[in-house]
C-alpha positions as CSV (number, residue, x, y, z in Angstrom):
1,X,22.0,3.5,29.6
2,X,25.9,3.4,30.4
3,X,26.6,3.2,26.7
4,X,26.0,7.2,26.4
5,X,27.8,8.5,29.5
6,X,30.7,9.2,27.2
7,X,28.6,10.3,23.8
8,X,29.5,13.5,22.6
9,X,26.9,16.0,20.6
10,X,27.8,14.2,17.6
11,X,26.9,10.7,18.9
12,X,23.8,11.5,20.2
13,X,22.5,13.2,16.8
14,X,23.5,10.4,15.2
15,X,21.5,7.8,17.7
16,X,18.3,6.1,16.9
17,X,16.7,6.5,20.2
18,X,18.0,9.6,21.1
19,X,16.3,11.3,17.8
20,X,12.9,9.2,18.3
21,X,13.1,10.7,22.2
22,X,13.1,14.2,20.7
23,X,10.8,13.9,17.5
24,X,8.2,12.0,19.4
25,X,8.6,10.8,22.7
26,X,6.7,8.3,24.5
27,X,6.3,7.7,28.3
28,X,8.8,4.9,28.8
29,X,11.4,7.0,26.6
30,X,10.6,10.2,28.7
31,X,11.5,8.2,32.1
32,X,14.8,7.0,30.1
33,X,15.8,10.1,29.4
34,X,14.7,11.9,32.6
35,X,16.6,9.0,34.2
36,X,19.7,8.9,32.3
37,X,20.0,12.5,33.0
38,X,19.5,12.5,36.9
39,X,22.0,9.5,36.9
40,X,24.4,11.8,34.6
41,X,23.9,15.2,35.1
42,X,27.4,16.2,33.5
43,X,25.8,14.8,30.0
44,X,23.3,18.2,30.3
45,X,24.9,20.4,28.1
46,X,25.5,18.0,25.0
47,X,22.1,16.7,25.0
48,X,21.1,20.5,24.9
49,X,23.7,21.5,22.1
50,X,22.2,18.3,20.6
51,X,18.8,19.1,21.2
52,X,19.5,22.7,19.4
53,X,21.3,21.1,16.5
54,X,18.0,18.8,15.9
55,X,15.4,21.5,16.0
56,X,17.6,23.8,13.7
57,X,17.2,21.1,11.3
58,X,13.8,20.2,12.2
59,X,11.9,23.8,11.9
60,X,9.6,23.5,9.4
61,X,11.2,25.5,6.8
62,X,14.5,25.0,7.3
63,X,15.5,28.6,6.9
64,X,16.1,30.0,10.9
65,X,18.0,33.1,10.5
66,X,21.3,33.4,12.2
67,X,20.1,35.7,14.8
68,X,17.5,33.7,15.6
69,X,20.0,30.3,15.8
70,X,22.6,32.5,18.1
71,X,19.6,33.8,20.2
72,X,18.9,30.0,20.8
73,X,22.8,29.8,21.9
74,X,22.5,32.5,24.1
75,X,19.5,31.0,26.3
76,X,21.4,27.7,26.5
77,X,24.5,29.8,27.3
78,X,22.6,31.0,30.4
79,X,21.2,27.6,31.7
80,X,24.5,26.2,31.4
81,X,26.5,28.8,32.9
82,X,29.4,28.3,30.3
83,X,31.1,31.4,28.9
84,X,30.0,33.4,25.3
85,X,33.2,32.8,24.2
86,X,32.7,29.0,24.2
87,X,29.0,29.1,23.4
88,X,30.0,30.9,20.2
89,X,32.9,28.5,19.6
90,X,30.9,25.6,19.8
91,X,28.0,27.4,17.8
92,X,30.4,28.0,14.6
93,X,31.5,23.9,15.5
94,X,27.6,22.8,15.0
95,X,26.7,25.5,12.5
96,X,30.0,23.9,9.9
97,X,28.0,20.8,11.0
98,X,24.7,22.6,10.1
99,X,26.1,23.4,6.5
100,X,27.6,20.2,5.6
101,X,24.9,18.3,6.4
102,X,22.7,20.0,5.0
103,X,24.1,20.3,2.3
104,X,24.9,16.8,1.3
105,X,21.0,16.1,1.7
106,X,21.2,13.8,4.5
107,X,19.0,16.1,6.6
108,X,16.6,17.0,4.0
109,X,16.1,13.1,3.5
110,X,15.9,12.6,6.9
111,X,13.3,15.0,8.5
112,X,10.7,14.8,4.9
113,X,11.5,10.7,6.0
114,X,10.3,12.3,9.8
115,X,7.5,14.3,8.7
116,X,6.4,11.7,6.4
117,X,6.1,9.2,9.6
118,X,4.3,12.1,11.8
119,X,1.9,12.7,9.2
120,X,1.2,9.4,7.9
121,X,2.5,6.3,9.9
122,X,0.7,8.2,12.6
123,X,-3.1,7.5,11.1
124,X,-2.3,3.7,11.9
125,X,-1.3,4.6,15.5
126,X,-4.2,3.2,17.8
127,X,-5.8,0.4,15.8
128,X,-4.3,-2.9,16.0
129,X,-4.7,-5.4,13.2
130,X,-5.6,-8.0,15.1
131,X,-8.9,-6.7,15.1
132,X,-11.7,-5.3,13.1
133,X,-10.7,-5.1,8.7
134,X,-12.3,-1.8,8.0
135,X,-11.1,1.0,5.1
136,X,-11.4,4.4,6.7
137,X,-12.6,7.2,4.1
138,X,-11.0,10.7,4.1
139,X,-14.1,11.9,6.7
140,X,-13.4,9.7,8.8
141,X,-16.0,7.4,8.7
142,X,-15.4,3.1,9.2
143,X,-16.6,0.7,6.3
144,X,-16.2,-2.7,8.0
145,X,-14.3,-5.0,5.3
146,X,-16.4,-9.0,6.5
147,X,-14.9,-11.2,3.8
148,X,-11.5,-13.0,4.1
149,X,-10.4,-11.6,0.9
150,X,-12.3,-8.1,0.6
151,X,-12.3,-6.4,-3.3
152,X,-11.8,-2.3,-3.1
153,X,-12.1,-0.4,-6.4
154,X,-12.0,3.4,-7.1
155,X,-13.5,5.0,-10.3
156,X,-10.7,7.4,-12.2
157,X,-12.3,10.5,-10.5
158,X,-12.4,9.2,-6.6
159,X,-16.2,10.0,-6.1
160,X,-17.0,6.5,-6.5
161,X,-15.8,3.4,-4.3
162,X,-17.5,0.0,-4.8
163,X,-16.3,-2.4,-1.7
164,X,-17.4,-6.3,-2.4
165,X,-19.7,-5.0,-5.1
166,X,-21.5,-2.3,-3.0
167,X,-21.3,1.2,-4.5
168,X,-20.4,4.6,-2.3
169,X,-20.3,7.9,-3.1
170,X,-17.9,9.7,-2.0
171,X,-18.2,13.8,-1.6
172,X,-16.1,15.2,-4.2
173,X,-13.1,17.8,-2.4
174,X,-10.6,20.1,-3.5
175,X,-7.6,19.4,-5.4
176,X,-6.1,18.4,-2.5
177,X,-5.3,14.6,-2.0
178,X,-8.2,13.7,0.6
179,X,-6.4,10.4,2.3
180,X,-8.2,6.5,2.8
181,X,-7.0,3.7,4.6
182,X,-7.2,0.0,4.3
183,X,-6.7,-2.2,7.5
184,X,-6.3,-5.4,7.2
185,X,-6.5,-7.4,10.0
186,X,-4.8,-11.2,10.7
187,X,-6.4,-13.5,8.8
188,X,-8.1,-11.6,5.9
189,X,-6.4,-10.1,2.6
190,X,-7.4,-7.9,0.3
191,X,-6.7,-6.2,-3.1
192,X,-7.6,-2.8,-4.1
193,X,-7.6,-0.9,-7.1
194,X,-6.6,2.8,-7.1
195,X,-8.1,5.5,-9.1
196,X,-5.2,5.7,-11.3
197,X,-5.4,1.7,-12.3
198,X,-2.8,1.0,-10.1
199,X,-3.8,-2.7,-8.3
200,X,-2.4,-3.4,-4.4
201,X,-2.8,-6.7,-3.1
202,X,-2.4,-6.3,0.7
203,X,-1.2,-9.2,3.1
204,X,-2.6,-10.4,6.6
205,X,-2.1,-8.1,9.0
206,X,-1.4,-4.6,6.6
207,X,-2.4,-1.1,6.4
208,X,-2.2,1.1,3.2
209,X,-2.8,5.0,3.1
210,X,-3.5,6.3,0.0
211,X,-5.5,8.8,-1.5
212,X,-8.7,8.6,-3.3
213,X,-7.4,10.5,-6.1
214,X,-4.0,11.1,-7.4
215,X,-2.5,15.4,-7.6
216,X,0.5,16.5,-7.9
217,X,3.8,15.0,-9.9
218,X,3.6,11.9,-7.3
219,X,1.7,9.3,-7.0
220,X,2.7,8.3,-3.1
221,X,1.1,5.6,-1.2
222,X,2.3,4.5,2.6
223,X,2.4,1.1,3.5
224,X,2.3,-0.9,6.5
225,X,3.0,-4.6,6.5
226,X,3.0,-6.4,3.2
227,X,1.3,-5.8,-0.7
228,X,2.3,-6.5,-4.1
229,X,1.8,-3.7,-6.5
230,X,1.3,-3.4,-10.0
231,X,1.6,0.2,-10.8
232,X,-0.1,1.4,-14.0
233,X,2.5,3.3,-16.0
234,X,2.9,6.8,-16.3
235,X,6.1,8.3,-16.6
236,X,5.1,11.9,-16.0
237,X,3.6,11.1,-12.3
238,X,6.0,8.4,-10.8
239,X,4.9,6.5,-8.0
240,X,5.7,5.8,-4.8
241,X,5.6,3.6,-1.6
242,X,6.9,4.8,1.5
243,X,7.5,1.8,3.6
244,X,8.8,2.1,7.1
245,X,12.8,2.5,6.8
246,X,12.8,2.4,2.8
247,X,11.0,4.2,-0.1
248,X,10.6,2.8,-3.4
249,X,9.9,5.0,-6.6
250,X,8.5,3.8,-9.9
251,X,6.9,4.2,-13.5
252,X,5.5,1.3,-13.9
253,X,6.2,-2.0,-12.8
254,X,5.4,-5.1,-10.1
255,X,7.0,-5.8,-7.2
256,X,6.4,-6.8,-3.5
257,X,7.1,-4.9,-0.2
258,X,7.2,-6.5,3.2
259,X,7.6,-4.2,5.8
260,X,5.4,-5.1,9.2
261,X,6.7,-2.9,12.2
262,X,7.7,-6.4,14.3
263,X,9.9,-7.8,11.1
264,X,14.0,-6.2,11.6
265,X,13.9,-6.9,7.8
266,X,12.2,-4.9,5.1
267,X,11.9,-7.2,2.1
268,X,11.7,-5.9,-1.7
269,X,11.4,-8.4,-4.5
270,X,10.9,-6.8,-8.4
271,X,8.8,-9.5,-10.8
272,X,8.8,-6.9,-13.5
273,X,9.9,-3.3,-14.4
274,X,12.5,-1.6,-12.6
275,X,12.3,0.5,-9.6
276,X,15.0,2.8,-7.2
277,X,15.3,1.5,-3.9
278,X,16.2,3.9,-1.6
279,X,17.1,3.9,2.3
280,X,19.6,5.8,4.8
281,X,22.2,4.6,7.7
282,X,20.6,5.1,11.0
283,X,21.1,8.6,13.0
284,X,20.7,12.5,11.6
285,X,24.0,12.0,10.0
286,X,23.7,8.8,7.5
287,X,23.8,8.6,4.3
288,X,21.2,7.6,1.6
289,X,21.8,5.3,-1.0
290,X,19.9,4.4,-4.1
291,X,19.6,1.0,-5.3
292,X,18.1,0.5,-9.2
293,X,16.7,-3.0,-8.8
294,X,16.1,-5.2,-11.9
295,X,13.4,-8.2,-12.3
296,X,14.3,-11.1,-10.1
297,X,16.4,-9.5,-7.2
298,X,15.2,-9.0,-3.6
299,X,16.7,-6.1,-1.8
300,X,16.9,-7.1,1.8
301,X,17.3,-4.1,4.6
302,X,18.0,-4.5,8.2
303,X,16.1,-1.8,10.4
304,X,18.3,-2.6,13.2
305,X,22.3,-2.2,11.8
306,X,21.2,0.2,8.9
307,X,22.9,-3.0,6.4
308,X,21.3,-4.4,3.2
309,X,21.8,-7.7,0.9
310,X,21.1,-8.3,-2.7
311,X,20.8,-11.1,-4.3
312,X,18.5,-12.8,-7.6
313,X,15.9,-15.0,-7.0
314,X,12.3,-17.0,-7.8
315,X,9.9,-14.4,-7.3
316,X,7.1,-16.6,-7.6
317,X,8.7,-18.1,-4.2
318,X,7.8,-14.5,-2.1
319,X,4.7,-13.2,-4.0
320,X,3.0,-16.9,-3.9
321,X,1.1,-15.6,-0.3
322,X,-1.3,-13.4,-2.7
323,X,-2.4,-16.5,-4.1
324,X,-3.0,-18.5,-1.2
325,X,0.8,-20.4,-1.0
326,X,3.2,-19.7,1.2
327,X,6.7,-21.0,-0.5
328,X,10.2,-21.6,1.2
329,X,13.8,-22.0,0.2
330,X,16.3,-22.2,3.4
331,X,14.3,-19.4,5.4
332,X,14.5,-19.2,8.9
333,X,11.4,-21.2,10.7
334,X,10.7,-18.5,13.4
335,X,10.3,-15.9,10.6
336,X,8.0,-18.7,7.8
337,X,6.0,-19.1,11.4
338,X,4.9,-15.2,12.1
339,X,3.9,-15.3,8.0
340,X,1.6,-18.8,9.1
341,X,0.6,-16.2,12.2
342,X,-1.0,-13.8,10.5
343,X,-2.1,-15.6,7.9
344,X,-4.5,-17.7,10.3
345,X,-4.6,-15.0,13.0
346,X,-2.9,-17.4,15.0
347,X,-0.4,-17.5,18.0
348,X,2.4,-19.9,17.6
349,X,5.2,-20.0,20.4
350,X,8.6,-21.7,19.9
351,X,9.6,-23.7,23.3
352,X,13.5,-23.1,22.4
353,X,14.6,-20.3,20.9
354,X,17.3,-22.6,18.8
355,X,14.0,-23.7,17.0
356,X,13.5,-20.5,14.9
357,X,16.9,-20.7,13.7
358,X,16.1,-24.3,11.5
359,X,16.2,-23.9,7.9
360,X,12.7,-24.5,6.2
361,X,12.3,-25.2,2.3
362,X,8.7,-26.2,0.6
363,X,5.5,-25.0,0.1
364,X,2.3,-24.7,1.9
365,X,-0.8,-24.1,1.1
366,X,-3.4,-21.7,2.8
367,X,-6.6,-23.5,2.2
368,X,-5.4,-26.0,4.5
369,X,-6.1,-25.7,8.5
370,X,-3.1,-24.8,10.7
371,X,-2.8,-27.6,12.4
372,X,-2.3,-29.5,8.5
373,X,0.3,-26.6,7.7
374,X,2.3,-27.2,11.1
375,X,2.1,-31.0,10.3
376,X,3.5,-30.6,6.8
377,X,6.2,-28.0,8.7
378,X,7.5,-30.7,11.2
379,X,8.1,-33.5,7.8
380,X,10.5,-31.0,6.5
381,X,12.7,-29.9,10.0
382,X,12.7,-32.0,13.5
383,X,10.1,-30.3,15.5
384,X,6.4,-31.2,16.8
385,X,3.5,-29.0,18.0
386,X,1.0,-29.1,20.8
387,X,-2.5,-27.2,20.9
388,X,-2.9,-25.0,23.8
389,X,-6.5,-24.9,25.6
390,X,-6.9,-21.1,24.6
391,X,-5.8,-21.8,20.7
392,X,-2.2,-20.9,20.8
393,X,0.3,-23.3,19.2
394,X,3.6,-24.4,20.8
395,X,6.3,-26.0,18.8
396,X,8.5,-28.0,20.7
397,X,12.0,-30.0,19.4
398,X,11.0,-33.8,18.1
C-alpha cells in the first residue's frame, strides 16, 4: 500500500491493480482502495483525475465530446475544491495525454483487450475445473462430458453437434455468432472439432469459448488453460485465440497455447505455419508488440513483469501432453508438478520451497499411476514423496 503514496495520475493509469480496481472491482480490492484512501486522503484528487482519464478512454465509443469531457472536470473541480484555472490546466495536461495515446493505439488495444475479458473470460467466472467436464451450448443448457478423453464435433452449419458419438440438434439462430463452451476439468482431456474444420485438443484443467458457427472476417476463439490447434486454412477469415495476456492470429497452421490463470507464464510453441504473437507492457500506457513466430520457436511471456523470451526448440517436447507424455528438458520441478496435478486431478505439495526450483529432464508417461510418475520423478532429481491420508502428495528433499 505505501508504494502509491507518492504515485502521480500517470502512475496510477499505468498500474495493474489500480486499472483492475476500476474496470471490475472485487471486494478485497474495494477494502484496498477504500483503505488506502482513508490512510491517504491527500492521494484523492489523482486517483479522481485518474479515474476520469480511464473512463474517457473506456466509454464505449470512444467519442465523448469535449463538452461533455470538461463537464466531467467541472464536477471533480467542485468535490476537490481546486480552482478552474487548474482544473482546466490539468484537463489540457490529460487531454495531450488523451490524444497521444490514443493515438498510438495503445488504448484501443487495451480496452477491446478489456472488453474482450468482460465479455468472454467472464462466462468461465463461477465454475471451477476441478469439477464437473460439461460443454455449455449457446442456451445455456449443460451436456455433462463422462469420459477421460471426450470427442466434440460440429457439422459446417452449427445445427448439429455429435459429443462421444451422440447426435444434438442444435436450434439454428441468426447470423450472429451464438457462443459454446467446453470445460474441462483436472483429469479429463478433450479434442473438438469446430464447424470450420478447425481441430482443438484441450488440456486438463481448460476452458474454450467459441462459437458454433463462424461470421464475420474472424474466426476468434478464447481460451483458458492449455490446447493445441490446428486451424484449417483460410486466408480470407483469419483466426484467432485470445488467451489471457496474449492473442495469437493465424491462417492456417499448428501450434500450442498454455495459458491457465495460476501459471505467471503464457507459453506459445509453433509446430507448423506461422502465426503473429501479439501482447502489451502492463498499465493503460504500454505498448504492444507483434512477434511473427516461425516453426520450432516458443514465445514465452511473463504476466507478472510484462517481459518475454524466444528461443527454438523440440516441439514434440511441449505438445507430447495431447498424446498422453509429458516430456522435460531442464524445466523447473514445481512447474512439470502442477502439469502432473492436473493431469491426475491431483494435489502435490512441495515441503521446501527450494524443491521446485530443481531442474527436471525426461519423459513420463500418463498411463502410468501417479505414484509410478513421482517414482520415475525422484530417479532423475534428489527428492522423495509421501501419500497423505486424504490423497495429497508431499515431496520432501531425499
Amino acid at each position: 500500500m505505501e508504494k502509491y503514496k507518492d504515485y502521480s495520475v500517470v502512475d496510477f493509469l499505468d498500474d495493474e491493480s489500480f486499472l483492475r480496481w476500476l474496470s471490475n472491482p472485487t471486494q478485497q480490492e474495494n477494502d484496498y482502495w477504500n483503505g488506502f484512501l482513508k490512510k491517504h486522503p491527500y492521494k484523492k484528487a489523482e486517483i479522481r483525475e485518474a479515474t476520469l482519464v480511464f473512463n474517457l478512454f473506456s466509454s464505449r465509443e470512444n467519442k465523448l465530446a469535449l463538452n461533455e469531457q470538461y463537464d466531467i472536470w467541472k464536477r471533480i473541480q467542485n468535490e476537490s475544491k481546486i480552482s478552474k484555472q487548474e482544473v482546466f490546466q490539468r484537463y489540457l495536461k490529460y487531454a495531450a495525454i488523451i490524444v497521444f495515446v490514443f493515438f498510438s493505439g495503445a488504448t484501443s488495444y487495451y480496452f477491446y483487450q478489456r472488453t474482450v475479458s468482460q465479455n468472454q473470460f467472464q462466462l468461465a467466472e463461477g465454475i471451477p475445473v476441478k469439477g464437473e467436464a460439461m460443454i455449455i451450448l449457446s442456451d445455456g443448457s449443460k451436456i455433462p462430458l463422462d469420459k477421460q478423453m471426450s470427442e466434440i464435433a460440429y457439422s459446417k452449419n452449427g445445427k448439429q453437434l455429435i459429443i462421444n458419438n451422440d447426435t444434438i440438434n442444435q436450434k439454428s439462430g441468426s447470423q450472429t455468432e451464438s457462443m459454446n463452451k467446453v470445460i474441462i476439468s483436472y483429469g479429463k482431456k478433450s479434442m473438438i472439432v469446430l464447424s470450420d474444420g478447425t481441430k482443438v485438443w484441450l488440456n486438463a484443467g481448460s476452458q474454450l469459448i467459441y462459437p458454433a458457427v463462424f461470421y464475420g472476417k474472424i474466426r476468434q476463439v478464447t481460451l483458458i488453460g492449455e490446447a493445441f490447434f490446428d486451424v484449417t486454412k483460410n486466408p480470407q477469415n483469419p483466426f484467432l485465440v485470445r488467451a489471457s495476456d496474449v492473442s495469437v492470429q493465424v491462417l492456417g497452421t499448428r501450434f500450442d497455447v498454455s495459458a491457465y490463470p495460476d501459471d505467471k507464464i503464457v507459453q506459445t510453441v509453433l509446430e507448423e505455419g506461422k502465426v503473429n504473437l501479439k501482447y502489451s507492457e502492463k498499465g493503460i500506457l504500454g505498448r504492444e508488440y507483434v512477434v511473427e513466430m516461425h516453426p520450432n520457436q516458443m514465445v514465452e511471456f511473463d504476466k507478472t513483469s510484462g517481459e518475454s523470451s524466444s528461443k527454438l526448440v523440440d516441439v514434440s517436447k511441449y505438445v507430447s501432453w495431447k498424446d498422453g507424455m509429458l516430456e522435460f528438458e531442464k524445466v523447473d520441478l514445481g512447474r512439470a508438478l502442477m502439469q502432473v496435478e492436473r493431469f491426475y486431478n491431483v494435489k502435490i505439495h512441495l515441503s521446501d520451497p527450494e524443491i521446485g526450483t530443481y531442474k527436471l529432464s525426461g519423459k513420463l508417461d500418463l498411463k502410468d499411476e501417479p505414484e509410478e510418475v513421482l517414482n520415475v520423478i525422484k530417479l532423475t532429481v534428489p527428492i522423495d514423496w509421501q501419500k497423505k491420508s486424504n490423497g495429497d502428495f508431499v515431496i520432501i528433499h531425499k
